[in-house]
C-alpha positions in Angstrom: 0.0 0.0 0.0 1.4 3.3 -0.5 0.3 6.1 1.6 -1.1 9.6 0.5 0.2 12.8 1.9 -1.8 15.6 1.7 -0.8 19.6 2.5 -2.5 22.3 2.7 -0.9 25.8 4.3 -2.2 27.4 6.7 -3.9 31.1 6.9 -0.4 31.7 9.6 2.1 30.5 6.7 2.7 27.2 8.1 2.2 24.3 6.6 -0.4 21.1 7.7 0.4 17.4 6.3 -1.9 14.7 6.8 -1.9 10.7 5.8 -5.4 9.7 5.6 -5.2 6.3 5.8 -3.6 6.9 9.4 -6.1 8.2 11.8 -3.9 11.1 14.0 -0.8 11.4 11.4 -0.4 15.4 11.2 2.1 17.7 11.0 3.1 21.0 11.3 5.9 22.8 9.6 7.6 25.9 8.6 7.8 24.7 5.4 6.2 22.3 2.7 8.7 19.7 2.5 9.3 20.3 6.7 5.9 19.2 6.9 6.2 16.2 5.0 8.9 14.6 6.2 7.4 15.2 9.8 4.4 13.5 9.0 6.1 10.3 7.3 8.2 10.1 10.9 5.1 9.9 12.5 3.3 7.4 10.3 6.4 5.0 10.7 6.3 5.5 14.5 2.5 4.9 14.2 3.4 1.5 12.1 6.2 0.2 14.7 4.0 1.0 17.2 1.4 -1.4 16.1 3.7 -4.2 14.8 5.1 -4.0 18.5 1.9 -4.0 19.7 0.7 -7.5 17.6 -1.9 -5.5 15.7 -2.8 -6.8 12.1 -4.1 -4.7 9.1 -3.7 -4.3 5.7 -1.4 -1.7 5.7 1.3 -3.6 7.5 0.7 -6.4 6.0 1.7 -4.9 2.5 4.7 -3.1 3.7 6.5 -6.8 4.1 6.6 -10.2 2.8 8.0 -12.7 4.7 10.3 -15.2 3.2 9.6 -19.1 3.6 11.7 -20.9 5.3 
């Protein structure tokens, strides 16, 4: 699965990214491209997080393959 970032800026000049397909991933940033690669930080934390944590979903599920052994 790939994971959409959208932007928008802000009436302030800052800039908001969000991943929809991750409930909570937003970010704030000085820039564009600040607030892009704070977001994709945060939706890999999110993702460890819930590996860690045993979840299952079809987003982690497509990120790896497991080989056979």
């Amino acid at each position: 699965m790939t994971f959409t970032v959208e932007t928008e800026q802000e009436s302030d000049g800052r800039w908001i990214a969000e991943i929809a397909q991750i409930p909570g991933a937003m970010a704030y940033g000085a820039t564009r491209d600040e607030a892009v690669a704070r977001v994709q930080a945060l939706g890999l934390r999110v993702l460890a997080e819930r590996i860690e944590q045993g979840e299952s979903s079809p987003e982690i599920q497509q990120v790896f393959t497991i080989a056979a052994a």
